[in-house]
PQR file with spaces between the fields and no chain letter, atoms N, CA, C, O and H, PARSE charges and radii, in Angstrom:
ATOM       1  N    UNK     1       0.899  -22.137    7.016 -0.4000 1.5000
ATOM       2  CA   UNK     1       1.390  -21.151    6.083 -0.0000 2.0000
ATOM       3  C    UNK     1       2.453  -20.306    6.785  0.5500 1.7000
ATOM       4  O    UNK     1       2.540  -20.044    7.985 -0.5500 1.4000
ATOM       5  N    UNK     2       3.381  -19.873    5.594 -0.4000 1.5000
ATOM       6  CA   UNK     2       4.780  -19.346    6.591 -0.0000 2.0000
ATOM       7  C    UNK     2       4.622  -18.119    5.633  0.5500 1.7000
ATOM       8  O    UNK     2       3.993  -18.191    4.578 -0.5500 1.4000
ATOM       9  H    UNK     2       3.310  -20.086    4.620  0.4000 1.0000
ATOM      10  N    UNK     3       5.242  -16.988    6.084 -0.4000 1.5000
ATOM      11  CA   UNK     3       4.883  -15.649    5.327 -0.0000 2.0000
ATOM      12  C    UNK     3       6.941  -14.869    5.644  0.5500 1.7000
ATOM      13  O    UNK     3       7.552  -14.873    6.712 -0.5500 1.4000
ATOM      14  H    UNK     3       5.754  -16.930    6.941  0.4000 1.0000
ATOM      15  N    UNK     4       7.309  -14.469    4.620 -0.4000 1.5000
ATOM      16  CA   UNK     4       8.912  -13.803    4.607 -0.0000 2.0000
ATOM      17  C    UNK     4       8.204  -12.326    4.081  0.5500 1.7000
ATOM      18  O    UNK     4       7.268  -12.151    3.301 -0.5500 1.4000
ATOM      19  H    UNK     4       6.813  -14.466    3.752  0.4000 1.0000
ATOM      20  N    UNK     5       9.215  -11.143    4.988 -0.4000 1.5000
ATOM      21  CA   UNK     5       8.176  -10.062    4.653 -0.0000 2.0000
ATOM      22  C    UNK     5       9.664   -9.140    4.633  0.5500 1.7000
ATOM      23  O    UNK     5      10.438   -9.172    5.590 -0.5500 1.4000
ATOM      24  H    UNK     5       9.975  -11.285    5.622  0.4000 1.0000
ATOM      25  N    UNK     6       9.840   -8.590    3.796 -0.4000 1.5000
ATOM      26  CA   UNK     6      11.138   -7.861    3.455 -0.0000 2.0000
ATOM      27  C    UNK     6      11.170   -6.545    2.397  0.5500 1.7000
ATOM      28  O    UNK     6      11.051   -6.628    1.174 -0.5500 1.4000
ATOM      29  H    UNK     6       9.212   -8.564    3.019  0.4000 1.0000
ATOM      30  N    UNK     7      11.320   -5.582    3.008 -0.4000 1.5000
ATOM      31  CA   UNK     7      11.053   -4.015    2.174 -0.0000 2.0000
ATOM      32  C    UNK     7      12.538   -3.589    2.007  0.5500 1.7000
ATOM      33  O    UNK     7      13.297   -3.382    2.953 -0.5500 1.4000
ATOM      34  H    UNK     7      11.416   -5.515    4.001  0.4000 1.0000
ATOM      35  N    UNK     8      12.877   -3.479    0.633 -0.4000 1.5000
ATOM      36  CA   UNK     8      13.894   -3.114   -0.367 -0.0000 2.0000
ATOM      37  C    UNK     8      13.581   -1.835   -1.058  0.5500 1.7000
ATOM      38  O    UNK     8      12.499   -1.346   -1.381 -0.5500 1.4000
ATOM      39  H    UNK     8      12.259   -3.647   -0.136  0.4000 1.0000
ATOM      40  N    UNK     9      14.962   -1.365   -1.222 -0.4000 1.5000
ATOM      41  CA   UNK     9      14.639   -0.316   -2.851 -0.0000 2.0000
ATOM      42  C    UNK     9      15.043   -1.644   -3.758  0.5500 1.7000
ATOM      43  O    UNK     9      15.644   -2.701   -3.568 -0.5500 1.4000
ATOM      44  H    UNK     9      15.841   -1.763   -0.960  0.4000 1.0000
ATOM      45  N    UNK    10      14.361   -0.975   -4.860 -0.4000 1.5000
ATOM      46  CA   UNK    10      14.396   -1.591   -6.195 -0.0000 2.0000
ATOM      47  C    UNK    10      16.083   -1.065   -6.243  0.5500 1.7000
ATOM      48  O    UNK    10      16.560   -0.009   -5.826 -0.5500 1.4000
ATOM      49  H    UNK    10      13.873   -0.116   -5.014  0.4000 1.0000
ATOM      50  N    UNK    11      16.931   -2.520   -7.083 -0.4000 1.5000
ATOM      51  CA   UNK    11      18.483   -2.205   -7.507 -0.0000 2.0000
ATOM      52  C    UNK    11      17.976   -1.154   -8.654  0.5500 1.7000
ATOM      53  O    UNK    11      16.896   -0.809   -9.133 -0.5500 1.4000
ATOM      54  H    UNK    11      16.544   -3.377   -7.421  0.4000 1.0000
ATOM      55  N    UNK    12      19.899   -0.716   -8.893 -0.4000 1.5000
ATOM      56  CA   UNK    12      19.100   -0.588  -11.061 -0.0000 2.0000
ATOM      57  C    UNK    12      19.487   -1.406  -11.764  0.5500 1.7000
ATOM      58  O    UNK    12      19.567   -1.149  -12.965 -0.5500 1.4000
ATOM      59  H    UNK    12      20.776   -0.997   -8.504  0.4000 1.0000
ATOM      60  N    UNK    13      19.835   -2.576  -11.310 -0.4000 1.5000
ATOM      61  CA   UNK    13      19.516   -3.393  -12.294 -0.0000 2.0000
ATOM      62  C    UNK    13      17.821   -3.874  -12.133  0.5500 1.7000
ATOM      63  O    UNK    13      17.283   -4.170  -13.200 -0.5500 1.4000
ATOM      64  H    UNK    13      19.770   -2.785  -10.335  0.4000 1.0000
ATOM      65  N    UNK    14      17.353   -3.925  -11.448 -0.4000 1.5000
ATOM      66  CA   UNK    14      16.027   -3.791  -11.500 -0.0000 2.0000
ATOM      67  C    UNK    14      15.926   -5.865  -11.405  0.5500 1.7000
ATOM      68  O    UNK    14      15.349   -6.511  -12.279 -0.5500 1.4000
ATOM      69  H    UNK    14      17.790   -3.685  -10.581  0.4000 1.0000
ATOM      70  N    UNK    15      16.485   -6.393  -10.416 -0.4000 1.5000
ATOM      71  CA   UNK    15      16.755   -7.669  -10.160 -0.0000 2.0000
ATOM      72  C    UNK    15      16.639   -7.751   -8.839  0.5500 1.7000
ATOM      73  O    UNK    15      17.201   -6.850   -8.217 -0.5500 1.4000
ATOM      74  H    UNK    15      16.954   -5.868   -9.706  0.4000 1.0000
ATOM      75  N    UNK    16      15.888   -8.837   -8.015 -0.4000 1.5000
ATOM      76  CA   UNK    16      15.680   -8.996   -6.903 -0.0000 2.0000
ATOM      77  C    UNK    16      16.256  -10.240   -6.412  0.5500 1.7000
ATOM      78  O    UNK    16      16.401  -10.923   -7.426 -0.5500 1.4000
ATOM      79  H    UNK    16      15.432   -9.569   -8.521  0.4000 1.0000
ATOM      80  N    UNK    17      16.647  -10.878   -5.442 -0.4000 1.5000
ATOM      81  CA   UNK    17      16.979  -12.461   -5.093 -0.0000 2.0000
ATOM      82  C    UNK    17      16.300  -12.554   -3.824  0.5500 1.7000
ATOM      83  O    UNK    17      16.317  -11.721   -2.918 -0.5500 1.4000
ATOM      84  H    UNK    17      16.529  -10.323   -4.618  0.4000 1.0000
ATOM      85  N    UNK    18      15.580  -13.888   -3.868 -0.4000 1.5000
ATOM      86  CA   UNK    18      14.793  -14.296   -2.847 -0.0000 2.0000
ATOM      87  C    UNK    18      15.981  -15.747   -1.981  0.5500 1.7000
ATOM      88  O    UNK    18      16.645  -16.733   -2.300 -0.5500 1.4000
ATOM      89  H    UNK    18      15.566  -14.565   -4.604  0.4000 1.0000
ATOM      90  N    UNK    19      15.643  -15.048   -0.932 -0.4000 1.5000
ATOM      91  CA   UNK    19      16.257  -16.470   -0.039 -0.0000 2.0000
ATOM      92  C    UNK    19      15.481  -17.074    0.899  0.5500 1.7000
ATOM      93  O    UNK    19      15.455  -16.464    1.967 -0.5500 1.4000
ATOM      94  H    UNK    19      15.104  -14.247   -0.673  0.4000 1.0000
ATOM      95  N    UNK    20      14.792  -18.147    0.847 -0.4000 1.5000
ATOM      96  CA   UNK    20      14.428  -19.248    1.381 -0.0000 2.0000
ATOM      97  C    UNK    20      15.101  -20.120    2.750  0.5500 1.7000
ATOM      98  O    UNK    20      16.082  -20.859    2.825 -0.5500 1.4000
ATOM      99  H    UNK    20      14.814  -18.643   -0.021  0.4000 1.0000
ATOM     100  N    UNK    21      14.427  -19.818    3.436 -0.4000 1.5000
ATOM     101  CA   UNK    21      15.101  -20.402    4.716 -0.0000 2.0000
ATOM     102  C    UNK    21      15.157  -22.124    4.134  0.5500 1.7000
ATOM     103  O    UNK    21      14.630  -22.791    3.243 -0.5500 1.4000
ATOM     104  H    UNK    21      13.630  -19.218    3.376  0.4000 1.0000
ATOM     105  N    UNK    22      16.168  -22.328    5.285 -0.4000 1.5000
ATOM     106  CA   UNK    22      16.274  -23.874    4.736 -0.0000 2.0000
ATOM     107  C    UNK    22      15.229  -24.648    5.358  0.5500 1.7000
ATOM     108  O    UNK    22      15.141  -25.735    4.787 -0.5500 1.4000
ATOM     109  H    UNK    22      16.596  -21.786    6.009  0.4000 1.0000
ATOM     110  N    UNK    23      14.497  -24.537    6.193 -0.4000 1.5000
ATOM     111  CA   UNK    23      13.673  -24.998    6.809 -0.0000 2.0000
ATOM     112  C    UNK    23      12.263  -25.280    6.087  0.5500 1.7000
ATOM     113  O    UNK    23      11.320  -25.896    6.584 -0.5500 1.4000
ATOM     114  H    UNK    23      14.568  -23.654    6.657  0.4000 1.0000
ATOM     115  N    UNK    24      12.330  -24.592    4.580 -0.4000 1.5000
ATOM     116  CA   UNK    24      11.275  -25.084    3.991 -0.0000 2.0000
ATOM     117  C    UNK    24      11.702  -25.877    2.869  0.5500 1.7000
ATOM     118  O    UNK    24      12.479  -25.654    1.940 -0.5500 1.4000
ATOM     119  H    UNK    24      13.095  -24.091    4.176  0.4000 1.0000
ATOM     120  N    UNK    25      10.879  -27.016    3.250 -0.4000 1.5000
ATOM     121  CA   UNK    25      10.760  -28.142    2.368 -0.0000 2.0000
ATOM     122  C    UNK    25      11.030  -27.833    0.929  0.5500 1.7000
ATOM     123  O    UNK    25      10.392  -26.916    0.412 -0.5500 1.4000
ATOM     124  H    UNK    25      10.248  -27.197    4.004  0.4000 1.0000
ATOM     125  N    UNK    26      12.193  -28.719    0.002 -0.4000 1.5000
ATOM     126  CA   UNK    26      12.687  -28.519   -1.610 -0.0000 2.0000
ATOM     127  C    UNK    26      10.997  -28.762   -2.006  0.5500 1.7000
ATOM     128  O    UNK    26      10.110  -29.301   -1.344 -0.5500 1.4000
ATOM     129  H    UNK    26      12.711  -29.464    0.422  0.4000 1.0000
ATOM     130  N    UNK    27      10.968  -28.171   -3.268 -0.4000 1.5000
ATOM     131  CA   UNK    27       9.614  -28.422   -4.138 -0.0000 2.0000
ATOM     132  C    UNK    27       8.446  -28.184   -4.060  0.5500 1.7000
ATOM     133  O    UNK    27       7.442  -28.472   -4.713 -0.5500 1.4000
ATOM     134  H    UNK    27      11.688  -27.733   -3.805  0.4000 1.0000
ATOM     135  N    UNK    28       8.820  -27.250   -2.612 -0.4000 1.5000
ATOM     136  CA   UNK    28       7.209  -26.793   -2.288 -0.0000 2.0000
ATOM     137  C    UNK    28       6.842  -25.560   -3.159  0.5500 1.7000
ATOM     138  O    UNK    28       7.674  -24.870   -3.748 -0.5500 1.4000
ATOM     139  H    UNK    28       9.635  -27.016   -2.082  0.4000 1.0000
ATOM     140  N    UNK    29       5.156  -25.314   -3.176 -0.4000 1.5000
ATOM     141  CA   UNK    29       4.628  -24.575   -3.643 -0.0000 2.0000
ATOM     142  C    UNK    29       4.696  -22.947   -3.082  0.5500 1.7000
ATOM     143  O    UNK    29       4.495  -22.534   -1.940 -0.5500 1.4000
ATOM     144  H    UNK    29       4.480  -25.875   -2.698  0.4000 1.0000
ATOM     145  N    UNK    30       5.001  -22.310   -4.124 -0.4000 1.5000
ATOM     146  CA   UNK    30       5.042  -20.961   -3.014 -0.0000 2.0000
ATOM     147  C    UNK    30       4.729  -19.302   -3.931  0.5500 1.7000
ATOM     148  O    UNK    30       4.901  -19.149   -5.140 -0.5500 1.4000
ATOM     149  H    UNK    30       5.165  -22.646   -5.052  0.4000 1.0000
ATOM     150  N    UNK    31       4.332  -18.420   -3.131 -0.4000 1.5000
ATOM     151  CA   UNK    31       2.996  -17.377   -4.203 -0.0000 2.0000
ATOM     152  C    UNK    31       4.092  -16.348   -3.953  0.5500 1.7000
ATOM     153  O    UNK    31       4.439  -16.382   -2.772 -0.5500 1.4000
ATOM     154  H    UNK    31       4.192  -18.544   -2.148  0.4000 1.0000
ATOM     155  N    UNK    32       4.537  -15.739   -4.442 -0.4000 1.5000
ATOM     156  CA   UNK    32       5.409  -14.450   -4.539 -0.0000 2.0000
ATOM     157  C    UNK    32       4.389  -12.870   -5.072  0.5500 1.7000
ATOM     158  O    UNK    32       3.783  -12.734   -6.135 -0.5500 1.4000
ATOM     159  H    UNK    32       4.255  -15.711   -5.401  0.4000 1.0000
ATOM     160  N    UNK    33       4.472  -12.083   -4.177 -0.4000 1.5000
ATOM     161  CA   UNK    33       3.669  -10.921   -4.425 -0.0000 2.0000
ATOM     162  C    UNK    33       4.412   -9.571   -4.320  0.5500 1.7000
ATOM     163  O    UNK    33       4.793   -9.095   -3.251 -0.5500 1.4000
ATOM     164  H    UNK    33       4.964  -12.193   -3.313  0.4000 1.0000
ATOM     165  N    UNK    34       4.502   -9.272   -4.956 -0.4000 1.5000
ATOM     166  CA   UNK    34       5.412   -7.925   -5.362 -0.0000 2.0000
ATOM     167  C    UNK    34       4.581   -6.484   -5.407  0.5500 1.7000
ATOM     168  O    UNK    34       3.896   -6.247   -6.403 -0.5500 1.4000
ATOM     169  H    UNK    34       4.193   -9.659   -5.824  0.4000 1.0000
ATOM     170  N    UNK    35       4.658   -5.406   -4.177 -0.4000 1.5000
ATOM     171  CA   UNK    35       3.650   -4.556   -4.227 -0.0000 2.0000
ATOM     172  C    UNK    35       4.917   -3.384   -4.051  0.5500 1.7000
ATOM     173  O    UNK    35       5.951   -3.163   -3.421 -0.5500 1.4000
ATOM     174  H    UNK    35       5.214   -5.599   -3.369  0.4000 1.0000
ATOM     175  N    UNK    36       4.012   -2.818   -5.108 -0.4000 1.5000
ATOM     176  CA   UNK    36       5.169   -1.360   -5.465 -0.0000 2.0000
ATOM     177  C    UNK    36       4.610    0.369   -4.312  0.5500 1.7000
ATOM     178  O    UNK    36       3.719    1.183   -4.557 -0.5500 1.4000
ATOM     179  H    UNK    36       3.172   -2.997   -5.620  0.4000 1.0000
ATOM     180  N    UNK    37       5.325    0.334   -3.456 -0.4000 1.5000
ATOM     181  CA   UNK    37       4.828    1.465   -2.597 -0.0000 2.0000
ATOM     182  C    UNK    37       5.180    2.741   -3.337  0.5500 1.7000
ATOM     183  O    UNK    37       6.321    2.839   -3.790 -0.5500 1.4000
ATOM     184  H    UNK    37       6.049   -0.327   -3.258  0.4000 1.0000
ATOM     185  N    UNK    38       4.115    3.949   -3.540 -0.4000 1.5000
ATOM     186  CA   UNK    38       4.407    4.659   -4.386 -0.0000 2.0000
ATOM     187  C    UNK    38       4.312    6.268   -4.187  0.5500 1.7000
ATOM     188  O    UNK    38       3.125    6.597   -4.168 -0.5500 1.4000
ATOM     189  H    UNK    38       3.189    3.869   -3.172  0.4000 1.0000
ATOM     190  N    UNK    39       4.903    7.015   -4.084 -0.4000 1.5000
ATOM     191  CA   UNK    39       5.258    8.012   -3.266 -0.0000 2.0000
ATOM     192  C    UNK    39       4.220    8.963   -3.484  0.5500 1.7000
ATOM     193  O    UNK    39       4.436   10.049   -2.946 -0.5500 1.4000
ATOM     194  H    UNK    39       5.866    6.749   -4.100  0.4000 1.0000
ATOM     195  N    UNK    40       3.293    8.878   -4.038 -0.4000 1.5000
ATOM     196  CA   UNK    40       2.194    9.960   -4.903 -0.0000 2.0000
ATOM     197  C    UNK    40       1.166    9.145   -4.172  0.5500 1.7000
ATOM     198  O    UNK    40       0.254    9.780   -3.642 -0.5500 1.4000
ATOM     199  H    UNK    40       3.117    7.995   -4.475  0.4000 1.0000
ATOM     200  N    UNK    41       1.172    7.908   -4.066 -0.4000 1.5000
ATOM     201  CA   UNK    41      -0.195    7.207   -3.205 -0.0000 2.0000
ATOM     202  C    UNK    41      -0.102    7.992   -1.621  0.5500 1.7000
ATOM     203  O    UNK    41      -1.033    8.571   -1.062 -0.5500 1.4000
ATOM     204  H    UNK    41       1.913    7.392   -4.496  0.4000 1.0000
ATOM     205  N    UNK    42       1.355    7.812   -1.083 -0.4000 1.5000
ATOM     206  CA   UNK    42       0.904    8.667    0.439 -0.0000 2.0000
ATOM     207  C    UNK    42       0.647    9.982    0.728  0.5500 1.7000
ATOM     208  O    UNK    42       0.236   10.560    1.734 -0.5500 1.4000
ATOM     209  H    UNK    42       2.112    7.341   -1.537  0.4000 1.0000
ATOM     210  N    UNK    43       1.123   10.483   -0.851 -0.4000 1.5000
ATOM     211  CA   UNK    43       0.790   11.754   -1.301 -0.0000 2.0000
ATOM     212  C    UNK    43      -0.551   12.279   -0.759  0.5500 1.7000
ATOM     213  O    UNK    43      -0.770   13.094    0.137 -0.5500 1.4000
ATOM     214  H    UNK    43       1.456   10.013   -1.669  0.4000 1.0000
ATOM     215  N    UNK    44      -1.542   11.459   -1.698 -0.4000 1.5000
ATOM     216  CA   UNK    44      -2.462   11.562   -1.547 -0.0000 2.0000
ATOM     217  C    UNK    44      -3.801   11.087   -0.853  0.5500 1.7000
ATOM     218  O    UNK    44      -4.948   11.529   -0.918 -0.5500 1.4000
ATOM     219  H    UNK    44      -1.364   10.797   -2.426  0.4000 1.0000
ATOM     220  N    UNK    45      -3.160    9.870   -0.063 -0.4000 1.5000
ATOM     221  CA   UNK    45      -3.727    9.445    1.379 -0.0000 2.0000
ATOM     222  C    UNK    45      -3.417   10.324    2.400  0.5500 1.7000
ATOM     223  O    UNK    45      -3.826    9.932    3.493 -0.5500 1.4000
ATOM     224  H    UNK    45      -2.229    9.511   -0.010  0.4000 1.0000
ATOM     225  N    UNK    46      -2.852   11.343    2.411 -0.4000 1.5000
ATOM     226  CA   UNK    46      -2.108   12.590    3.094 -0.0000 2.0000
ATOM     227  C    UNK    46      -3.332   13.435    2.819  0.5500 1.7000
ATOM     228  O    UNK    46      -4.159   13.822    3.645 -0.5500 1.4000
ATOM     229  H    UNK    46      -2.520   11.661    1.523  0.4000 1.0000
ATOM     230  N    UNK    47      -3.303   13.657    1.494 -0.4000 1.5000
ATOM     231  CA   UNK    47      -4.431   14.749    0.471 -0.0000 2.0000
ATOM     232  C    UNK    47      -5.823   14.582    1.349  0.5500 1.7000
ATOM     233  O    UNK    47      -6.576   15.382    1.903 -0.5500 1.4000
ATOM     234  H    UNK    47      -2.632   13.342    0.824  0.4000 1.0000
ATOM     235  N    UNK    48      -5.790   13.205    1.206 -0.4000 1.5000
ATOM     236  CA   UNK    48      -6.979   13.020    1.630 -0.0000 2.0000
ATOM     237  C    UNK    48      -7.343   13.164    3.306  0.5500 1.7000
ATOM     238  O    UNK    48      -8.269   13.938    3.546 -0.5500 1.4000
ATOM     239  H    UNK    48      -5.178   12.555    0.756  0.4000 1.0000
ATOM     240  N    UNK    49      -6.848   12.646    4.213 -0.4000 1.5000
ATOM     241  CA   UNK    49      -6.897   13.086    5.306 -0.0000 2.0000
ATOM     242  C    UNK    49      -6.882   14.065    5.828  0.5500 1.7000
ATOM     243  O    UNK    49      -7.404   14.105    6.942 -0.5500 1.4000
ATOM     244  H    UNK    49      -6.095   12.017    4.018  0.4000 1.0000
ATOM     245  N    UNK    50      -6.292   15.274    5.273 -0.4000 1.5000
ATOM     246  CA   UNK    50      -5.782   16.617    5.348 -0.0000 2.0000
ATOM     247  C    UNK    50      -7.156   17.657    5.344  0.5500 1.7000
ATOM     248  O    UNK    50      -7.402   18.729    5.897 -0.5500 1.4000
ATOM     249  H    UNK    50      -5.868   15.242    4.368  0.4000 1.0000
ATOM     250  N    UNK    51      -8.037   16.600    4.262 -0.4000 1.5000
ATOM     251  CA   UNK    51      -9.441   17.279    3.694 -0.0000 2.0000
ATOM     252  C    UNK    51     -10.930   16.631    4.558  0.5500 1.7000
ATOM     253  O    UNK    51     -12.106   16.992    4.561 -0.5500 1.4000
ATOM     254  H    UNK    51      -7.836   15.729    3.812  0.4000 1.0000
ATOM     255  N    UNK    52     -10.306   15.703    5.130 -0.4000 1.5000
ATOM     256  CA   UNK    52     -11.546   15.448    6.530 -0.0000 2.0000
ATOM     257  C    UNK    52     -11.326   16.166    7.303  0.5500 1.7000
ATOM     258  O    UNK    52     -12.142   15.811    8.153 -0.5500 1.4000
ATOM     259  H    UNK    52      -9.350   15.409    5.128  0.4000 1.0000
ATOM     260  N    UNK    53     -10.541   17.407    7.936 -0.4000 1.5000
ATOM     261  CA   UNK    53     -10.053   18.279    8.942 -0.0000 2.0000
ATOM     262  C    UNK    53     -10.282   20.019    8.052  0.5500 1.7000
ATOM     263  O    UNK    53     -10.210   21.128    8.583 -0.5500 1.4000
ATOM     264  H    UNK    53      -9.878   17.695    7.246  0.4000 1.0000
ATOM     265  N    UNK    54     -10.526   19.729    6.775 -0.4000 1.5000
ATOM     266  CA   UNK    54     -10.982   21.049    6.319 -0.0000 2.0000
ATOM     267  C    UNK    54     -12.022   21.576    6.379  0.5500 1.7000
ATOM     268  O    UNK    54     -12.634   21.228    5.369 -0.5500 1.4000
ATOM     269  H    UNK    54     -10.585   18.829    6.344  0.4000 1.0000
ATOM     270  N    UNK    55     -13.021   22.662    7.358 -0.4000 1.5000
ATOM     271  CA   UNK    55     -14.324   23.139    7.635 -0.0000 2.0000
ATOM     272  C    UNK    55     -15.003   23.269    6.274  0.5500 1.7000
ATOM     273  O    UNK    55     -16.147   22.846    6.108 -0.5500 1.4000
ATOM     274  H    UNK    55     -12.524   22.945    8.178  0.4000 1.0000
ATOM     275  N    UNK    56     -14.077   24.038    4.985 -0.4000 1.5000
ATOM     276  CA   UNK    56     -15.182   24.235    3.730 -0.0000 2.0000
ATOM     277  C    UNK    56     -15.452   22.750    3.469  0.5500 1.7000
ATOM     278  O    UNK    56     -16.566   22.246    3.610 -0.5500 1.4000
ATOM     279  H    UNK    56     -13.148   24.381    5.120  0.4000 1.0000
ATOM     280  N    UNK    57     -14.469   22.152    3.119 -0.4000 1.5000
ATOM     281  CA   UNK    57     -14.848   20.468    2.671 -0.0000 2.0000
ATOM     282  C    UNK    57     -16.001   19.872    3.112  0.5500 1.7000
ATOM     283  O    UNK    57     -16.975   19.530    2.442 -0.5500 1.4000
ATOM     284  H    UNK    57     -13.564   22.562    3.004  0.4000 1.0000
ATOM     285  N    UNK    58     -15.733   19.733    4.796 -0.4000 1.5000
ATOM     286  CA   UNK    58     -16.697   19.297    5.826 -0.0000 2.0000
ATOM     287  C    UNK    58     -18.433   20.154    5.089  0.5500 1.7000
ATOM     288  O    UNK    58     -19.488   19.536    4.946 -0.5500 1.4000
ATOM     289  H    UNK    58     -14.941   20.011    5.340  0.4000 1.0000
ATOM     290  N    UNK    59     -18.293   21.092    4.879 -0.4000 1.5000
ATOM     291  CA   UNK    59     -19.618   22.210    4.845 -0.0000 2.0000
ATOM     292  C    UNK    59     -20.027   21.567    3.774  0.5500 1.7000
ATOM     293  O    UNK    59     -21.035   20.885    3.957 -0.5500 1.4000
ATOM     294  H    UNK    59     -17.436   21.594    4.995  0.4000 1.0000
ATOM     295  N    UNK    60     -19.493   21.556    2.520 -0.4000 1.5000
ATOM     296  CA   UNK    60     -19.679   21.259    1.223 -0.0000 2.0000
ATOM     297  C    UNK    60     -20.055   19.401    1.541  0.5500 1.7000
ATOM     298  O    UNK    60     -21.023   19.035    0.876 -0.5500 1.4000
ATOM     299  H    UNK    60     -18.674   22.110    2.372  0.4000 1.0000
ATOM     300  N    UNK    61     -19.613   18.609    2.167 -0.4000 1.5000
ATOM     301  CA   UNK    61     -20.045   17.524    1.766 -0.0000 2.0000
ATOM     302  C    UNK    61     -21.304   17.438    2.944  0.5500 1.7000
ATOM     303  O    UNK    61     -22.077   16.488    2.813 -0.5500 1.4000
ATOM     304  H    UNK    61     -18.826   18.906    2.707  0.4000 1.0000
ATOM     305  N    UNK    62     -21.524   18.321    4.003 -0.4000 1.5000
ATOM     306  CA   UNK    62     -22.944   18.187    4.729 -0.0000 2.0000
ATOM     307  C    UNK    62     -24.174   18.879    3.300  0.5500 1.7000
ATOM     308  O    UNK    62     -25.203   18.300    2.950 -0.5500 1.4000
ATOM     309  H    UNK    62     -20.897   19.092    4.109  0.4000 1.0000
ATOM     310  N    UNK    63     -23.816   19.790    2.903 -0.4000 1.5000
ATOM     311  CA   UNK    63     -24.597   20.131    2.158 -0.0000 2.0000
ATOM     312  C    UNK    63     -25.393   19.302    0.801  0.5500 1.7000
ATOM     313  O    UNK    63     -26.513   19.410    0.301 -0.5500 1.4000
ATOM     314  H    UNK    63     -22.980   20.260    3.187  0.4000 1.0000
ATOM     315  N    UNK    64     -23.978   18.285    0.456 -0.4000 1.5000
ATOM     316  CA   UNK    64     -24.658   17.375   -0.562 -0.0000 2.0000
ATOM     317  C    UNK    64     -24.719   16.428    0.078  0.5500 1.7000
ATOM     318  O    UNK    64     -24.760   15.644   -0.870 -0.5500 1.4000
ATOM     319  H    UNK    64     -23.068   18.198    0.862  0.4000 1.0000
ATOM     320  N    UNK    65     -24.783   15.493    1.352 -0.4000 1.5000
ATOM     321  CA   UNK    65     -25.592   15.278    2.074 -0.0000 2.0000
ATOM     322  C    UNK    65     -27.193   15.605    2.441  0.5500 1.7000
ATOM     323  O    UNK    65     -28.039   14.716    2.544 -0.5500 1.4000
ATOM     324  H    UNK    65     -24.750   16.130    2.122  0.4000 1.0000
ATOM     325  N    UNK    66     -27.412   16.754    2.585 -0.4000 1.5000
ATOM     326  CA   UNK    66     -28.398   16.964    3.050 -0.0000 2.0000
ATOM     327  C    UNK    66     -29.538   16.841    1.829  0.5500 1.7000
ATOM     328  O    UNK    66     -30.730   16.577    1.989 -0.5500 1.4000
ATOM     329  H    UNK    66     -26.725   17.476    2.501  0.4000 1.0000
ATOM     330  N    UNK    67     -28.662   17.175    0.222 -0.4000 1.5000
ATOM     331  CA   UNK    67     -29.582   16.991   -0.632 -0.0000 2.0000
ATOM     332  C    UNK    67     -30.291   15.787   -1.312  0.5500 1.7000
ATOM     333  O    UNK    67     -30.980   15.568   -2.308 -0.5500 1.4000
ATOM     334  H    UNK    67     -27.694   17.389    0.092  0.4000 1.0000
ATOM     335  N    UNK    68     -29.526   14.822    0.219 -0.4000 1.5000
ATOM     336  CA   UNK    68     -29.897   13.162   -0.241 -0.0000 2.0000
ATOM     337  C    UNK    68     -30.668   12.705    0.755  0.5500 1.7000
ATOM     338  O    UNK    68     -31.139   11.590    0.530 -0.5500 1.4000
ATOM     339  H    UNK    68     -28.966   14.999    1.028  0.4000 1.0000
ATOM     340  N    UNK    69     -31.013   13.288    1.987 -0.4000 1.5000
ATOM     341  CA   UNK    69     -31.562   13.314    2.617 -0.0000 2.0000
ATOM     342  C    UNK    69     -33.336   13.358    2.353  0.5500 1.7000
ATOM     343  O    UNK    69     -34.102   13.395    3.315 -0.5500 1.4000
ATOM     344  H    UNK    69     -30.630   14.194    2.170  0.4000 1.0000
């Protein structure tokens, strides 16, 4: 398995072109995956990390912890 790994902005025409090395065989089978990175997701993988380093957070989730205990 051969893997092409290439990070673009989106055009506005909103059109992408893939180029294929020549080295892979005409007619082969091949999986195209398109993952949209999204500025509100690191947002809030930020959010979130930010809130494992917060003492009330920390307090508040030992506490409902402890009520499972």
């Amino acid at each position: 398995m051969k893997a092409i790994r290439k990070i673009i902005k989106i055009p506005k025409d909103h059109k992408i072109t893939i180029e294929i090395p020549e080295t892979i065989r005409d007619e082969q089978m091949a999986e195209i995956l398109v993952i949209f990175n999204n500025d509100e997701d690191k947002k809030e993988k930020a959010d979130i990390s930010e809130a494992m380093n917060d003492p009330m957070f920390l307090e508040d989730l030992e506490k409902v912890n402890a009520d499972f205990v």
